[in-house]
N, C-alpha and C positions, 0 to 999 in steps of 0.2 A: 131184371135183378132187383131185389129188393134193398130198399134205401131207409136208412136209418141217420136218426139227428143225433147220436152219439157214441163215442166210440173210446177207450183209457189209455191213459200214458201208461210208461213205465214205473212210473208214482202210485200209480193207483188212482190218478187222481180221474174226473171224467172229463171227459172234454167235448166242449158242445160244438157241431159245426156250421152253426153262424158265427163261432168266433173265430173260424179259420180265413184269412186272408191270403189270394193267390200269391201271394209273394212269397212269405213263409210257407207254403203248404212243405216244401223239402224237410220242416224241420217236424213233422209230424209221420215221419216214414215209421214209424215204431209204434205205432197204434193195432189194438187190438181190441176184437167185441166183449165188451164187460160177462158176457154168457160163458160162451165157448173156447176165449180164448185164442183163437183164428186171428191170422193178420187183417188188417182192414185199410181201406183207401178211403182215401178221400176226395171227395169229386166239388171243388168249387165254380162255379158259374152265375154266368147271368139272367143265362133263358130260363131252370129253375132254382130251387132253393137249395142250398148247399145241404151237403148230405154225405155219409158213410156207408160205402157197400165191400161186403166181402170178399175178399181177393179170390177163396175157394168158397162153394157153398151158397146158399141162397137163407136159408131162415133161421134163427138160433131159438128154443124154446128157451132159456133160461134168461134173455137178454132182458127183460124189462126190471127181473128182481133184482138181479144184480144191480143195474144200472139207479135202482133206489136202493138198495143195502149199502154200495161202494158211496155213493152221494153223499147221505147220513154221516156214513165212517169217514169223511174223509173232511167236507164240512163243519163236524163236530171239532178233529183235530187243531184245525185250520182254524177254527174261532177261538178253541181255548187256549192254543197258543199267542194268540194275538189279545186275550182278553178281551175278547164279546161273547155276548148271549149265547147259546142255542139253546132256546124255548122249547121246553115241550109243553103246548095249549090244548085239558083236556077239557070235558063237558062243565058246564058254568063260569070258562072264562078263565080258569087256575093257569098260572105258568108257572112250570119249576124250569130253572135254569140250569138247564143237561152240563155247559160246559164250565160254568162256576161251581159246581159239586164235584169232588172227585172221582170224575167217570171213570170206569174200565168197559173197554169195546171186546168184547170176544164172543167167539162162539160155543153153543154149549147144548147138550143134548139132557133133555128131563128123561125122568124115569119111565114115560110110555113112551119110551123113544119118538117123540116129537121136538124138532130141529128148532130150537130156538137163533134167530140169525144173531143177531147183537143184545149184548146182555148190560144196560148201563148200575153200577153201582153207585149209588149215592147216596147222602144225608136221610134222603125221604124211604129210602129202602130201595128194593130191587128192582128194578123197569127193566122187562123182556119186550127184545118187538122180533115180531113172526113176519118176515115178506113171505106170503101165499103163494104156491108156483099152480096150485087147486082150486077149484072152491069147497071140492071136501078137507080143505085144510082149516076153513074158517069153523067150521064146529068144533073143533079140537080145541079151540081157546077156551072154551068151558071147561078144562081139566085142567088148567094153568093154575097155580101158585101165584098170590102176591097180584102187582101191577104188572099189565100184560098189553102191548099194542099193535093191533092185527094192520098190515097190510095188504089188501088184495092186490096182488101185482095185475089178476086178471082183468080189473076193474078198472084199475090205471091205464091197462092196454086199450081197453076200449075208447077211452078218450082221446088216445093219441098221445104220442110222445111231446112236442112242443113245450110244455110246459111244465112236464114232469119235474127236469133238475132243479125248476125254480120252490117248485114246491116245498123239499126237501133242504138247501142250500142254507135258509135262516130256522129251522126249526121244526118241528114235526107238528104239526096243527092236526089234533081229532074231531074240526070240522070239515075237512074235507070228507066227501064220499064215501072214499075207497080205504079212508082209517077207522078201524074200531077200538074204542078204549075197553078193557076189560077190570072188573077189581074183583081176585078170590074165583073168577072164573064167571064172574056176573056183568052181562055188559052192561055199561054204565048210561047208556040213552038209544033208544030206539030209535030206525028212520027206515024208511023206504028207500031199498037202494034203488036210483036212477038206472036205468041198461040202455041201449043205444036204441033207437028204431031200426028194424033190420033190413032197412035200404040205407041205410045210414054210411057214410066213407069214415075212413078213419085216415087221421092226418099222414099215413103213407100211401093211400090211395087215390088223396085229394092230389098226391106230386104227379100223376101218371095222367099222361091222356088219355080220354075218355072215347067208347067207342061212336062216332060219329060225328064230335071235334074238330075244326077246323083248328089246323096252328096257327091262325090266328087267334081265335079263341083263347085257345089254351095259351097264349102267351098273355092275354092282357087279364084271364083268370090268374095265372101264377104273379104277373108282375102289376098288373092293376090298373096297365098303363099301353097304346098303341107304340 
């Protein structure tokens, strides 16, 4: 069954499961996949890393963008109402501060019918960000209006989830990878996007034992330790 490191409250909020502890796990009965919306368990232990698998089902195609749209959105609230930053750091180092302007988070469809996910409103003018469920979705940013910022969810997936929420949690950085800044429909810096080697694991693949693995092995690979 396939094992994922997040899974949403009833908040919307996301909830990462290394923060689940066996004691409270009863009070997380009400989680579902940020994708599909499917109930989802939660599996804590020691032999491997704690983790969320679906109660029906095996793989969501929509789980990665969500689980960075919901982040963003919910992140953002969470700092503005508390009075701190959330940064958005484009090419040269600029940050505008998303939650000290006054945002509006919504969604919104442009005139070539292309799904903008979250649309911030502020001082600086309009900021649209596109999570990619494609990669024919990243050309489309060239017909974008205004300030525009591509997220490839596909490219994120490749790296694995572990660190994804963290990414997203203080701020949207377009020096990661997998964000493109656009202005007017012109991207704003070029780079070589990185792809994985394709023998490469991806950090749900690294959880599973491997074929010809001793459980020995596989225990002091996951835990690091005899």
């Amino acid at each position: 069954m396939v094992q994922y490191f997040y899974a949403e409250n009833s908040d919307g909020e996301i909830i990462e499961a290394a923060d689940i502890v066996s004691e409270d796990r009863h009070k997380y009965a009400d989680l579902v996949c940020p994708g599909c919306k499917e109930p989802m368990n939660a599996a804590v232990g020691e032999v491997v890393e704690s983790h969320f698998r679906h109660k029906v089902g095996e793989q969501c195609s929509d789980y990665f963008a969500q689980v960075i749209e919901k982040t963003i959105t919910h992140s953002h609230r969470l700092r503005q109402e508390n009075n701190q930053p959330y940064n958005l750091t484009v090419p040269g180092g600029q940050v505008v501060n998303l939650a000290k302007s006054d945002a509006v988070l919504e969604q919104h469809e442009t005139n070539n019918r292309f799904r903008v996910d979250l649309r911030f409103r502020t001082e600086a003018g309009q900021i649209d960000v596109v999570v990619s469920r494609r990669e024919a979705d990243m050309p489309m940013l060239e017909r974008m209006k205004g300030y525009c910022i591509g997220i490839d969810a596909q490219a994120a997936q490749a790296r694995g989830e572990q660190n994804l929420v963290k990414l997203f949690k203080s701020g949207i950085d377009t020096n990661n990878l997998f964000v493109e800044f656009f202005k007017e429909g012109q991207q704003q810096f070029s780079r070589k996007r990185r792809t994985p080697p394709k023998n490469s694991m991806t950090a749900l693949e690294q959880l599973k034992k491997q074929p010809g693995e001793s459980t020995e092995d596989y225990r002091v690979r996951i835990l690091g330790k005899h």
